[in-house]
SEPA-419966 format. One record per residue (C-alpha): z, y, x; residue in three letters; residue number from 0. Coordinates in steps of 0.2 Angstrom, whole numbers, padded with zeros to 4 digits. Example, Ala and Ser with C-alpha at 12.3 -4.5 7.8 and 13.67 -1.06 7.14 Angstrom:
# SEPA-419966
{r {0039; -0022; 0062}; ALA; 0} {r {0036; -0005; 0068}; SER; 1} 
This chain:
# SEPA-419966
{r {0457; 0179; 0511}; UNK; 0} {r {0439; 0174; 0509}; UNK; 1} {r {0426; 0184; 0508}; UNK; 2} {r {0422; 0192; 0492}; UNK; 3} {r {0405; 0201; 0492}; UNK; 4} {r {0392; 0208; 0502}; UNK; 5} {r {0393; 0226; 0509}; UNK; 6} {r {0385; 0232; 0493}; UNK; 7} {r {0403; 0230; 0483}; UNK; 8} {r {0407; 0248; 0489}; UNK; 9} {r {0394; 0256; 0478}; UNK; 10} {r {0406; 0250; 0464}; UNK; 11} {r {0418; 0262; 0469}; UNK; 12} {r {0405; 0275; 0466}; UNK; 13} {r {0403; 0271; 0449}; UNK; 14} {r {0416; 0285; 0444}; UNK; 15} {r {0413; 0301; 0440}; UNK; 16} {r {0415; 0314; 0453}; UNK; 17} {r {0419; 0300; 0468}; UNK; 18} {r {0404; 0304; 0479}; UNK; 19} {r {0406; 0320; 0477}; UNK; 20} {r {0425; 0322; 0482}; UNK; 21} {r {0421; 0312; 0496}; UNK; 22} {r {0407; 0319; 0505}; UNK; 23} {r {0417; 0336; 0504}; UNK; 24} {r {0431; 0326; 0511}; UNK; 25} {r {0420; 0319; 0522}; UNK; 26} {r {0417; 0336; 0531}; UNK; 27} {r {0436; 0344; 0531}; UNK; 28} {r {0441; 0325; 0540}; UNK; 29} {r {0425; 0326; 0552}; UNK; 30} {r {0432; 0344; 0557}; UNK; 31} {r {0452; 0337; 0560}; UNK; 32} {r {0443; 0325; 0571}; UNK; 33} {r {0435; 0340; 0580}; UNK; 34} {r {0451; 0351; 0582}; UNK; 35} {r {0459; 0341; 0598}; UNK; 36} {r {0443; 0342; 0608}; UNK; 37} {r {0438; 0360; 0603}; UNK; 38} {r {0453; 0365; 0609}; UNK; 39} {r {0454; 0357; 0627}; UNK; 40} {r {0439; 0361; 0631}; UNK; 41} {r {0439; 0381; 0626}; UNK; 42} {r {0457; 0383; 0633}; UNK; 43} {r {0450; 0373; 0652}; UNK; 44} {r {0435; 0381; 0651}; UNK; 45} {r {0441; 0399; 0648}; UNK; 46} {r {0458; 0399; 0656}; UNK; 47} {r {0456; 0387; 0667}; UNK; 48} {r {0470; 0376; 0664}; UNK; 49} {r {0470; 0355; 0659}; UNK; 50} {r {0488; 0358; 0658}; UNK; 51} {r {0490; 0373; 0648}; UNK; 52} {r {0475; 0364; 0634}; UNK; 53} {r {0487; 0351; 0633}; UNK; 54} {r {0501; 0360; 0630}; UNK; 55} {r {0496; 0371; 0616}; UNK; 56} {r {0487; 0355; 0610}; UNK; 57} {r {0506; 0345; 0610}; UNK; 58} {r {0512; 0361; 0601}; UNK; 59} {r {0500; 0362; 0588}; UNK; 60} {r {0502; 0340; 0585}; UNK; 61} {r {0522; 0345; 0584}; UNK; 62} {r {0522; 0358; 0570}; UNK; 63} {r {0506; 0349; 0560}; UNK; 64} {r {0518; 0334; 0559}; UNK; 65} {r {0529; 0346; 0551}; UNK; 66} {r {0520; 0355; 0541}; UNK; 67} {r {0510; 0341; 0536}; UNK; 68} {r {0522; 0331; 0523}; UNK; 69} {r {0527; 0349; 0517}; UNK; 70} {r {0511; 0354; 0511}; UNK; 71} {r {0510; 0335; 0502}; UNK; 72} {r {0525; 0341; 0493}; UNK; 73} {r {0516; 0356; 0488}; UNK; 74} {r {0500; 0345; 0480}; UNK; 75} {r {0511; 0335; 0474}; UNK; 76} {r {0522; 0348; 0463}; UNK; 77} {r {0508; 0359; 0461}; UNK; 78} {r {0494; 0349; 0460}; UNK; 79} {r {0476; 0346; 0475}; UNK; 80} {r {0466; 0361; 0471}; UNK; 81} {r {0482; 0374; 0470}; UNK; 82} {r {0488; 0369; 0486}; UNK; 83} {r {0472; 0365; 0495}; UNK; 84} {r {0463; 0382; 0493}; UNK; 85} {r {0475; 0393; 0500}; UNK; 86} {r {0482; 0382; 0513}; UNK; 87} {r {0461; 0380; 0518}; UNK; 88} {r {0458; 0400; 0518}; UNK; 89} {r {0474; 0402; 0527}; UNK; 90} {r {0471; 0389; 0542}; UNK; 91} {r {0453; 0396; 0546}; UNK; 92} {r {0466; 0413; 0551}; UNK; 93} {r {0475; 0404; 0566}; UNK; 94} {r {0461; 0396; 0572}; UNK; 95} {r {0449; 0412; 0572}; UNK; 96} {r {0463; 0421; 0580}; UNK; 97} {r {0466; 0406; 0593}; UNK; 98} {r {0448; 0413; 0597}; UNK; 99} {r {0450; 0431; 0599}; UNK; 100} {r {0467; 0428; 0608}; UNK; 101} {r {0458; 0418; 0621}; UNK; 102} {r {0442; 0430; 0625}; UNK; 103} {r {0451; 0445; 0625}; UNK; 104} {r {0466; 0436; 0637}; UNK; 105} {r {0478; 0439; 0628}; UNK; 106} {r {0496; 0431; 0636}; UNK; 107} {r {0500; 0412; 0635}; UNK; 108} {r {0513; 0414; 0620}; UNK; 109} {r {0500; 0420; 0608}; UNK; 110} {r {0491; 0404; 0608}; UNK; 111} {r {0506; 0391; 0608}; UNK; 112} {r {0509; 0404; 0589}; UNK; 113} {r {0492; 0401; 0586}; UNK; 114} {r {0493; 0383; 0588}; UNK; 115} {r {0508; 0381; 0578}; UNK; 116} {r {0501; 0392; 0565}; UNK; 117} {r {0489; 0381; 0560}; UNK; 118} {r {0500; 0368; 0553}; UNK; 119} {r {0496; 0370; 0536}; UNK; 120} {r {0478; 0362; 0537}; UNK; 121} {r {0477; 0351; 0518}; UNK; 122} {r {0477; 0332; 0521}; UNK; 123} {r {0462; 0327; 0512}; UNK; 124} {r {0463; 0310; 0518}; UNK; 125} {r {0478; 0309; 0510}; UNK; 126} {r {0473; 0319; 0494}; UNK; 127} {r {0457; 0306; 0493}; UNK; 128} {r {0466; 0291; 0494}; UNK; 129} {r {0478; 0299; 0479}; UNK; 130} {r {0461; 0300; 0471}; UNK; 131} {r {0457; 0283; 0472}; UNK; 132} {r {0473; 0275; 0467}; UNK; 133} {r {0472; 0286; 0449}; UNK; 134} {r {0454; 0281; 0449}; UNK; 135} {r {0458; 0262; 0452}; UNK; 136} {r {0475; 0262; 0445}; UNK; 137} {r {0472; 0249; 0434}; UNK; 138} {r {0461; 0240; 0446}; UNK; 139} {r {0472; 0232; 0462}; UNK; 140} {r {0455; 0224; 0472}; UNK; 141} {r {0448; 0242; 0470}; UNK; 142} {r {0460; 0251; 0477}; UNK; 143} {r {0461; 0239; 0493}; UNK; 144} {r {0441; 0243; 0491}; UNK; 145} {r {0446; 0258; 0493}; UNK; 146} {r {0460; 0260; 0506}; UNK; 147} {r {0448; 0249; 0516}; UNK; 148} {r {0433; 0262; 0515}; UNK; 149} {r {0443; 0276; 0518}; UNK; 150} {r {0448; 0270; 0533}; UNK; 151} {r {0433; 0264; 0539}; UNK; 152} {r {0427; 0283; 0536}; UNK; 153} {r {0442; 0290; 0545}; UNK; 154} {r {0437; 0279; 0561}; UNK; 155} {r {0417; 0285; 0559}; UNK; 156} {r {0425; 0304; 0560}; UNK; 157} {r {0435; 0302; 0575}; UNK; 158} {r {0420; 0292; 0583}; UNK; 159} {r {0409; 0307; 0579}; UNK; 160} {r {0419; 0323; 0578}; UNK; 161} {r {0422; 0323; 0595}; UNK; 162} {r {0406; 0320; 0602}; UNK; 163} {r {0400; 0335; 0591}; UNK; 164} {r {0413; 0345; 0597}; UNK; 165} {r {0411; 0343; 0616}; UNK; 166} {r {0390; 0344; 0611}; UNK; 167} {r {0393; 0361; 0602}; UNK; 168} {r {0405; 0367; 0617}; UNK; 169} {r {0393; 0360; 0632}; UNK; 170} {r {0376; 0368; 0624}; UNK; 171} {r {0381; 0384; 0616}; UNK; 172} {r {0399; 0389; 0621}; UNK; 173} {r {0415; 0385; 0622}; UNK; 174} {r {0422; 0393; 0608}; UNK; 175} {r {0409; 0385; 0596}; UNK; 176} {r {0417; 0371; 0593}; UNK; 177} {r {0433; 0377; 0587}; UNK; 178} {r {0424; 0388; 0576}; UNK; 179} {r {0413; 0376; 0570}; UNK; 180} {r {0430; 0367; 0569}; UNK; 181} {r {0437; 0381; 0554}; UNK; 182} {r {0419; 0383; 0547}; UNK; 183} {r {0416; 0365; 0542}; UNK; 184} {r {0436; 0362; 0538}; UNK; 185} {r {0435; 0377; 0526}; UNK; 186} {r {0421; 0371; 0515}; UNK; 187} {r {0425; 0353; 0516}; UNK; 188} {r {0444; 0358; 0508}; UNK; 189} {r {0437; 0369; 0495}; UNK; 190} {r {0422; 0359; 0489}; UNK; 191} {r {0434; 0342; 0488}; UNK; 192} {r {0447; 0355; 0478}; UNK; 193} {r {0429; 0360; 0467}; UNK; 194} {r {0428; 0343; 0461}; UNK; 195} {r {0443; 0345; 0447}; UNK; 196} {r {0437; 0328; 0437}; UNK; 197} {r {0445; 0317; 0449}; UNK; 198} {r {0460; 0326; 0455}; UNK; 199} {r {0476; 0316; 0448}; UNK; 200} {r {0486; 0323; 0435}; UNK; 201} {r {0501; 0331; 0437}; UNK; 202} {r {0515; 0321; 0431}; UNK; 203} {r {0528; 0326; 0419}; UNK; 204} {r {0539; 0341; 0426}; UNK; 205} {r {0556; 0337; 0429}; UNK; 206} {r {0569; 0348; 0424}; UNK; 207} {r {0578; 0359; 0440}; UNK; 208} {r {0593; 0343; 0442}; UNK; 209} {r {0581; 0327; 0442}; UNK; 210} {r {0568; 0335; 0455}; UNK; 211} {r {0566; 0321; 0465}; UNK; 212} {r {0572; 0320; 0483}; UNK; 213} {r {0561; 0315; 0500}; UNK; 214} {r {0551; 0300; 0498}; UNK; 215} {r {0560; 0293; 0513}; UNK; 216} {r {0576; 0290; 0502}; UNK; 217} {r {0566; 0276; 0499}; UNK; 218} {r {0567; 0262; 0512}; UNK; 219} {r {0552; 0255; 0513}; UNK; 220} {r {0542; 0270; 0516}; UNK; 221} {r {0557; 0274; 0532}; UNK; 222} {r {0550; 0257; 0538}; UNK; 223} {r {0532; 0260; 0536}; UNK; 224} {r {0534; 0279; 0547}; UNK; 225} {r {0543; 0269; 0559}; UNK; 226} {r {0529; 0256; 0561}; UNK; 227} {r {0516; 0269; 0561}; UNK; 228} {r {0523; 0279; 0576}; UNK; 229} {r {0521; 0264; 0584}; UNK; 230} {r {0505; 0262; 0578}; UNK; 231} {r {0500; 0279; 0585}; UNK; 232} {r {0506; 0276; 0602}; UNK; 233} {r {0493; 0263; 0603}; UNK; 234} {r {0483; 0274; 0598}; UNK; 235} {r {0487; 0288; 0611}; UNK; 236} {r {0491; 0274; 0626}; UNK; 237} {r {0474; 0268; 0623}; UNK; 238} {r {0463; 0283; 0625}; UNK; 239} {r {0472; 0291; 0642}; UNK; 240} {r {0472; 0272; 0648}; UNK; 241} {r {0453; 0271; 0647}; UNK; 242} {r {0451; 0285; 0652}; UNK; 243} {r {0460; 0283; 0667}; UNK; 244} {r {0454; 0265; 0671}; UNK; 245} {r {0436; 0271; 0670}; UNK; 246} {r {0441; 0288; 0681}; UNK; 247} {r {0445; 0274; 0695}; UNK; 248} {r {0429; 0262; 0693}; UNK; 249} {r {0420; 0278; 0697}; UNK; 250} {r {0414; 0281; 0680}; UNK; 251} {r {0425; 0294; 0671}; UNK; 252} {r {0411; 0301; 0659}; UNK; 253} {r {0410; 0281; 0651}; UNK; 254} {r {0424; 0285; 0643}; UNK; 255} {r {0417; 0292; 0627}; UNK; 256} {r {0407; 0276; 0625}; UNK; 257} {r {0423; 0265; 0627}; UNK; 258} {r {0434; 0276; 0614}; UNK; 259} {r {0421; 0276; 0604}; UNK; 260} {r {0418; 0256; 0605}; UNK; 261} {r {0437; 0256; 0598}; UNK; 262} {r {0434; 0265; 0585}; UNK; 263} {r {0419; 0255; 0581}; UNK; 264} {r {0427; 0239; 0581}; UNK; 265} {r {0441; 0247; 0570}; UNK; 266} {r {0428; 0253; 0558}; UNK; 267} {r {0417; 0238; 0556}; UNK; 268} {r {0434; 0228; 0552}; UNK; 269} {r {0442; 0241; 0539}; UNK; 270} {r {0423; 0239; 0531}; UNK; 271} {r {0424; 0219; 0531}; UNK; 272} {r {0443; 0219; 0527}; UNK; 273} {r {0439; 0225; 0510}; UNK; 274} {r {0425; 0214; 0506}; UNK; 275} {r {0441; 0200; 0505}; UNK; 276} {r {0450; 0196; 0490}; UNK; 277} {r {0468; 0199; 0493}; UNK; 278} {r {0479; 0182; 0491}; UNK; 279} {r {0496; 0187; 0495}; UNK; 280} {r {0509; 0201; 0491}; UNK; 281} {r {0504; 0218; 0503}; UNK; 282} {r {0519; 0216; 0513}; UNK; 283} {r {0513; 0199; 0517}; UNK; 284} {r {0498; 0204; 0524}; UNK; 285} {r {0505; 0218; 0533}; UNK; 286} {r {0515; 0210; 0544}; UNK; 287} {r {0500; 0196; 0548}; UNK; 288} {r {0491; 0212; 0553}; UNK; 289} {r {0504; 0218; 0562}; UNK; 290} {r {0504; 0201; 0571}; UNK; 291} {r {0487; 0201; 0574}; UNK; 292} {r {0485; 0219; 0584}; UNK; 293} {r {0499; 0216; 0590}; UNK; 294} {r {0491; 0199; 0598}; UNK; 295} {r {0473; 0206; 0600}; UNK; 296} {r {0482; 0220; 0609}; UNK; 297} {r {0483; 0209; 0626}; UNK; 298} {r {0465; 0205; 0629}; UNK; 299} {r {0464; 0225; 0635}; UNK; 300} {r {0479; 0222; 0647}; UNK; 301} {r {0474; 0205; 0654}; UNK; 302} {r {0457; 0213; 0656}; UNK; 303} {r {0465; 0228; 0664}; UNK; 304} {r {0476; 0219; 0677}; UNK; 305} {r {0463; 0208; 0681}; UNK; 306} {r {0452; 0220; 0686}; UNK; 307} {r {0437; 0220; 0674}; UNK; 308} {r {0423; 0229; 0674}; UNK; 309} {r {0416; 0244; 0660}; UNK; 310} {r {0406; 0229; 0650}; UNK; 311} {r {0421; 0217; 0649}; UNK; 312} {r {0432; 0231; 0645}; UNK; 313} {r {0420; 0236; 0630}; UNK; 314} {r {0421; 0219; 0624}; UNK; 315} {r {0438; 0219; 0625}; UNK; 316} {r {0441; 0237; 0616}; UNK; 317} {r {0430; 0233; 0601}; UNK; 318} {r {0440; 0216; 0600}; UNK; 319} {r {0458; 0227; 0601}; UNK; 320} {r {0451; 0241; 0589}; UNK; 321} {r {0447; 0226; 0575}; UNK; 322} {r {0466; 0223; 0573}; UNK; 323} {r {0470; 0243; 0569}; UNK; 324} {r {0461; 0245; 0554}; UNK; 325} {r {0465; 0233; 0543}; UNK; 326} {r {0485; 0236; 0548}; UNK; 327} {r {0482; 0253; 0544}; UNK; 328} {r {0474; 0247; 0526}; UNK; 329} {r {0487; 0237; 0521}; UNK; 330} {r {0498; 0250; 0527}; UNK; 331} {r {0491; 0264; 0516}; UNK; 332} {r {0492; 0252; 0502}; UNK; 333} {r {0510; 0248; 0503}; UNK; 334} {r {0514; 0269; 0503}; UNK; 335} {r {0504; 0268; 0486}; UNK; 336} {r {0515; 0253; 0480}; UNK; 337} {r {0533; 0259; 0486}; UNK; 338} {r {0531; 0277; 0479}; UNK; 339} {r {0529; 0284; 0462}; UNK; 340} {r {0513; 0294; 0458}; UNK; 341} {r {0522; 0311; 0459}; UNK; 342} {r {0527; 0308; 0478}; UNK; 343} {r {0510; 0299; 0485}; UNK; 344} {r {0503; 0314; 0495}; UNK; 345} {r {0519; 0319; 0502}; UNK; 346} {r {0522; 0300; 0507}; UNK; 347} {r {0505; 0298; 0514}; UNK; 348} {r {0506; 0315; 0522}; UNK; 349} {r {0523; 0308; 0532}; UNK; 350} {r {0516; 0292; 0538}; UNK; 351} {r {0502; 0303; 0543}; UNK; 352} {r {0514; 0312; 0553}; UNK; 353} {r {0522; 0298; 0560}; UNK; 354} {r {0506; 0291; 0568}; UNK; 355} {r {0504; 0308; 0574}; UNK; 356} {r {0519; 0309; 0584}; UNK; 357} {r {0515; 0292; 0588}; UNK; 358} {r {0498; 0299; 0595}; UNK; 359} {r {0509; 0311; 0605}; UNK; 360} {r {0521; 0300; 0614}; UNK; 361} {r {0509; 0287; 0618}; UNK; 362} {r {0498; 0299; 0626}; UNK; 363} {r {0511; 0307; 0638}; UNK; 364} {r {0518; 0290; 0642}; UNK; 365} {r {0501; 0283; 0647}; UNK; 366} {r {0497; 0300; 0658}; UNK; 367} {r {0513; 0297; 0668}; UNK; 368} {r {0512; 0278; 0669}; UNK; 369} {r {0493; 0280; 0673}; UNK; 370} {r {0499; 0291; 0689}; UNK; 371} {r {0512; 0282; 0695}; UNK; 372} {r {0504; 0264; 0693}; UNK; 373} {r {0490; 0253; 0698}; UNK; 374} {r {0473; 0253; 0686}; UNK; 375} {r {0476; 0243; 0672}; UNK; 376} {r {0495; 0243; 0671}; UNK; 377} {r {0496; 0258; 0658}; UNK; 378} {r {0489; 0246; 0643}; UNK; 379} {r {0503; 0237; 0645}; UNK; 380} {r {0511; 0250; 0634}; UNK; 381} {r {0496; 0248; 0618}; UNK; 382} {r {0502; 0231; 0619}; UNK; 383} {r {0521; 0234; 0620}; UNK; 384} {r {0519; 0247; 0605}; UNK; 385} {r {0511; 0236; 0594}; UNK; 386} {r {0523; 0224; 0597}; UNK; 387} {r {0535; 0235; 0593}; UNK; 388} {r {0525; 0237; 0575}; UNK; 389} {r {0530; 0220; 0571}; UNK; 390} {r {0544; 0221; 0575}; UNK; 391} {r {0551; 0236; 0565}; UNK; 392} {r {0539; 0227; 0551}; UNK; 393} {r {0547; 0212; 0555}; UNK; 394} {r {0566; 0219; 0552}; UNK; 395} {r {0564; 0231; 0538}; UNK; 396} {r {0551; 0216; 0528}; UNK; 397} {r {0563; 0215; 0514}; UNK; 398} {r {0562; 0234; 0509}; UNK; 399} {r {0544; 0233; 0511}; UNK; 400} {r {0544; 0221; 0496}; UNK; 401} {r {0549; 0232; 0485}; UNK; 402} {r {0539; 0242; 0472}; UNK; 403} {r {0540; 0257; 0463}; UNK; 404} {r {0535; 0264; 0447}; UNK; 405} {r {0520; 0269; 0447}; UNK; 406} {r {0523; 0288; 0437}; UNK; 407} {r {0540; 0289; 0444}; UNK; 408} {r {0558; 0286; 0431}; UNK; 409} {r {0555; 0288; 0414}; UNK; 410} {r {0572; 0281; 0409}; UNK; 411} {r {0583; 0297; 0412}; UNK; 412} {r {0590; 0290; 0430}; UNK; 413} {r {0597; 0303; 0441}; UNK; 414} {r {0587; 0312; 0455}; UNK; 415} {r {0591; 0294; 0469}; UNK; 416} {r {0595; 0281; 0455}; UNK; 417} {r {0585; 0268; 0459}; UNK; 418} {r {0569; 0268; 0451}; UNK; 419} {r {0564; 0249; 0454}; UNK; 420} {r {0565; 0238; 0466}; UNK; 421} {r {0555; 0247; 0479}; UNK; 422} {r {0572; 0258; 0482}; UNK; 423} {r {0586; 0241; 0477}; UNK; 424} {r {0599; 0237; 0491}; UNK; 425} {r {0594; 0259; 0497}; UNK; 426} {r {0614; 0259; 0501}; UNK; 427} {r {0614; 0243; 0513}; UNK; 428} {r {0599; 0252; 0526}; UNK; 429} {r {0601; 0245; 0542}; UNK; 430} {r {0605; 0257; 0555}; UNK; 431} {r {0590; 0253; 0566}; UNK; 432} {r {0580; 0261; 0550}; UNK; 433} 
């Protein structure tokens, strides 16, 4: 795919209505999710003394937000963005406030894991923006992978960010600021981006009570997308303790930030290039050469690790790792757009949302025990093994990745699971591995 223009091809996006508006107030609720995880650690170790009680109510809270997560899609997507979004946003600011009090007025252990579950219902605006952009650009295939491309690259610039505000906030004034920072800037983001009522997408045509359509993972395709995702995420999650334990050994633990954040960097200034190129083949094409590609990029940070590198190789290395994620993660997000009809998009984004989340989860716990059991280096064997594992769940589910659904769901008077196209054909014959 060669290059199509320069960076200046994103203003075109802008050209809409409303679309810099919904996304700089998406901008702030995604730079707030970004801050949660840190915010979190840091007050519960600060205040109770405890990394491993942090990480704990962090895992719980990871758990039920994958849960609640593609529930809450479902609602957007029945209900439509700004129903769903402004009581879910006043409602989540409750849990995190009262994670807060629970904490300075030391209340027992149990009250935070229920807080931390409690605040499963936070609106997925990067889900709901990407919605946005497809309705926007539904016409307009090389704008949409315009726009898959910059919302990624804008998801990478909020997790390089968010966190270094959050530890900032919790180091200089306290550590409860940054979880309430956390609830103040996650608040307004979700009800300006539900202000901006131009560009919400339509709701489509109601269904009567016996054709209401069933979980988006009857389709196939998407089951082999969450799958690859979860994978995906445990690179993600294997990666950071990894680093973070590598650089703990070289003596230098507080470099860590800088080499995460190089990751992110790398992953960043590919998803921005990746949609300067013209696509030339099908999506499920290029998502398993992505696949294939961080899957490959993946062992420069293990040979690096084994062999015993220093922080500036290991830098070079990480940037070089994080150019694969992004534009797997693209192409991904493109494909859930493809495979699903308009009136299931959040709730299908939301679940391969979750899947990287849980992803996130195992890869992290896995990497923490690997990390103290084993010499320097050895645990980003598991990145590499994860994304090999991407491409290979790509690799065996490819044909239902071909498939392709209607864009506004049936409108010939199928049943609720008839097939709608050929995204959910041969939906009988799943392997068992999917």
């Amino acid at each position: 795919m060669p290059p199509r223009a320069s960076l200046a091809s994103y203003r075109r996006l802008f050209s809409a209505p409303g679309a810099a508006a919904f996304t700089l107030a998406g901008l702030l609720g995604r730079l707030a999710l970004s801050m949660y995880g840190v915010s979190l650690v840091v007050l519960l170790s600060e205040r109770r003394g405890s990394y491993g009680l942090a990480g704990a109510v962090s895992a719980v809270g990871l758990v039920t937000g994958a849960i609640g997560m593609p529930l809450i899609g479902r609602l957007v997507d029945r209900y439509g963005q700004a129903r769903v979004t402004v009581p879910a946003a006043l409602y989540s600011v409750v849990p995190m406030a009262a994670m807060v009090l629970c904490v300075r007025l030391g209340a027992p252990g149990w009250t935070l894991f229920l807080s931390s579950a409690a605040c499963s219902a936070m609106p997925n605006l990067g889900g709901m923006a990407r919605s946005r952009w497809a309705h926007l650009h539904r016409d307009d295939p090389a704008a949409r992978h315009l726009a898959n491309s910059f919302e990624q690259a804008l998801d990478e610039l909020c997790f390089m960010a968010g966190p270094v505000l959050a530890m900032l906030l919790c180091t200089t004034l306290a550590p409860e600021a940054g979880l309430l920072a956390t609830g103040a800037l996650g608040t307004v983001g979700a009800l300006l981006f539900a202000a901006q009522r131009r560009t919400e997408p339509p709701l489509p045509v109601r269904e009567s009570a016996d054709r209401r359509h069933g979980s988006p993972l009857r389709a196939p395709g998407l089951r082999v997308l969450v799958l690859t995702f979860l994978a995906t995420g445990m690179v993600f999650g294997a990666t950071e303790i990894t680093t973070v334990a590598y650089a703990d050994t070289l003596g230098h633990k507080a470099s860590a930030g800088l080499l995460l954040a190089l990751v992110a960097g790398g992953s960043c200034v590919a998803g921005l290039l990746f949609g300067l190129l013209t696509p030339r083949r099908a999506p499920a094409t290029r998502f398993l050469r992505c696949a294939a590609a961080m899957a490959t990029v993946l062992l420069l940070p293990l040979a690096a690790g084994l062999g015993g590198a220093g922080l500036g190789v290991l830098g070079v290395v990480l940037f070089a790792a994080g150019t694969a994620t992004a534009p797997t993660m693209v192409t991904g997000m493109t494909l859930v757009q493809e495979l699903l009809p308009q009136r299931q998009f959040n709730e299908g984004m939301a679940m391969a949302v979750s899947g990287i989340v849980v992803g996130i989860s195992a890869g992290a716990a896995l990497a923490g025990t690997v990390a103290e059991h084993a010499a320097p280096g050895t645990g980003y064997a598991l990145p590499a093994a994860a994304a090999t594992l991407a491409l290979l769940i790509a690799l065996a589910g490819r044909r239902h990745l071909a498939g392709r659904g209607a864009p506004d769901g049936p409108t010939d008077g199928a049943p609720d699971g008839a097939p709608n196209g050929p995204a959910e054909n041969g939906e009988q014959i799943v392997s068992a591995t999917l």
